[in-house]
N, C-alpha and C positions, 0 to 999 in steps of 0.2 A: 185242845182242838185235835180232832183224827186228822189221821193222813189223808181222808177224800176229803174233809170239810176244807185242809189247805191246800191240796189239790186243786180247788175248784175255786176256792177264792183267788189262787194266785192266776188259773185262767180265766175269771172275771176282770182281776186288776187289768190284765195282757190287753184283751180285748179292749177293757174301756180306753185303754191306753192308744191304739191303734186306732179306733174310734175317732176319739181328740185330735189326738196328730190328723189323720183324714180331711175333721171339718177343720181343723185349724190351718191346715196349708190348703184347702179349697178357701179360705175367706181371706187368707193372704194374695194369693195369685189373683182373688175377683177384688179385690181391693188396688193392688198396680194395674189389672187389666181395666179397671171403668175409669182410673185416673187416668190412665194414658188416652184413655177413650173423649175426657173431657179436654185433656191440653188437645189431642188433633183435632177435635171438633171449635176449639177458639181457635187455631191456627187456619182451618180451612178457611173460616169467616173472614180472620184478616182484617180485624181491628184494630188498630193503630191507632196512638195520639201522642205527638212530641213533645210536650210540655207539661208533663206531671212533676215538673221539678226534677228529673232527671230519675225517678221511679219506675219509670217503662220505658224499656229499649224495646224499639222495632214494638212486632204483633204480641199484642194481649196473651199470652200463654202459659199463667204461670195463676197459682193461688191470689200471691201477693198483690200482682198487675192488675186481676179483678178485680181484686176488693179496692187498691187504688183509685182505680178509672171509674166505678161506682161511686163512691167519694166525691171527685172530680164534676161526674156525670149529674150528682145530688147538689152538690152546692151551685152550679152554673144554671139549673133549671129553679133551684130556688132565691137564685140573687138576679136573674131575669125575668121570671116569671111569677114566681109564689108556689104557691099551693095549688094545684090543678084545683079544687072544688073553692076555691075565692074567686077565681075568674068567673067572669060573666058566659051564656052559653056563647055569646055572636063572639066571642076574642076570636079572631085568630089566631092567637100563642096557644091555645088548647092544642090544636095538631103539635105542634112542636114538642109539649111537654108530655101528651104523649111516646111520642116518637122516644123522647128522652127516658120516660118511664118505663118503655120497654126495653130499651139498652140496660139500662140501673138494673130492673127486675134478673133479665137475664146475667148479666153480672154477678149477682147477687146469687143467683142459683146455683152457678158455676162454683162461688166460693164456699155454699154450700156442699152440694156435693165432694168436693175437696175435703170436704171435713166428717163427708159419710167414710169415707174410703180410707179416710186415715181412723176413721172409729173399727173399720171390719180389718183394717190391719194387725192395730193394736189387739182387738176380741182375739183374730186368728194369733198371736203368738202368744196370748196368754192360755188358747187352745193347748196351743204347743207343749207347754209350759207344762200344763197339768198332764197331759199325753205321756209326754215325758217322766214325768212324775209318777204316774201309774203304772206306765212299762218297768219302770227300775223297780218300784215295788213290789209287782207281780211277781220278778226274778227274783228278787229279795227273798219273796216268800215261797217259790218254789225251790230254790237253792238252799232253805235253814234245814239242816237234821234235824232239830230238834221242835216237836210242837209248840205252838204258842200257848200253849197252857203251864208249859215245865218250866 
């Protein structure tokens, strides 16, 4: 290999290196920012329930709690009521279990997104990860005397 051909590789490696690191700490930072974005948006809400068997202290704000109180929220509307589409139209437990369905639902989204954010965490420092890895090699290969053909 000439000296431009490693010249240029190793300021290819550099850049993709810099690159990665970039997207991989922007997908870090929006990974703690929409999580923290989910716990204040339960906290603002201010859901509560005492008797998860001692699984939820105080307001709903946490992965765990939602997916708990979901749970909770699913077996109380199905050991009361059933299945929303076995009831008849005129019940009046339809209001309720919707009402219930749309706690569960959102619950449920909540413990999803918890699980976006922890996926764009982990992508971002595996970003990192290869960045890094690219940077050192870059340097690697601009720092050898000798070409990589010798």
């Amino acid at each position: 290999m000439t000296t431009v051909n490693k010249k240029t590789l190793a300021i290819a490696l550099i850049l993709a290196g810099i690159i990665s690191l970039t997207f991989g700490g922007v997908f870090i930072f929006q990974g703690f920012a929409k999580a923290n974005l989910i716990t204040e948006a339960m906290r603002i809400e201010k859901a509560a329930y005492g008797s998860a068997d001692g699984e939820i202290e105080g307001v709903i704000d946490t992965c765990y709690e939602a997916q708990v109180m979901a749970g909770v929220l699913r077996d109380h509307r199905l050991e009361n009521y059933g299945f929303y589409t076995e009831l008849e139209r005129t019940d009046p437990g339809r209001a309720t279990i919707l009402d219930a369905m749309t706690m569960e639902n959102a619950l449920n989204m909540a413990v999803l997104s918890y699980g976006v954010t922890d996926m764009a965490k982990a992508n971002g420092a595996f970003m990192a990860v290869i960045g890094i890895t690219l940077l050192l090699g870059g340097v690697y290969v601009s720092r050898t005397r000798k070409t990589l053909a010798e």
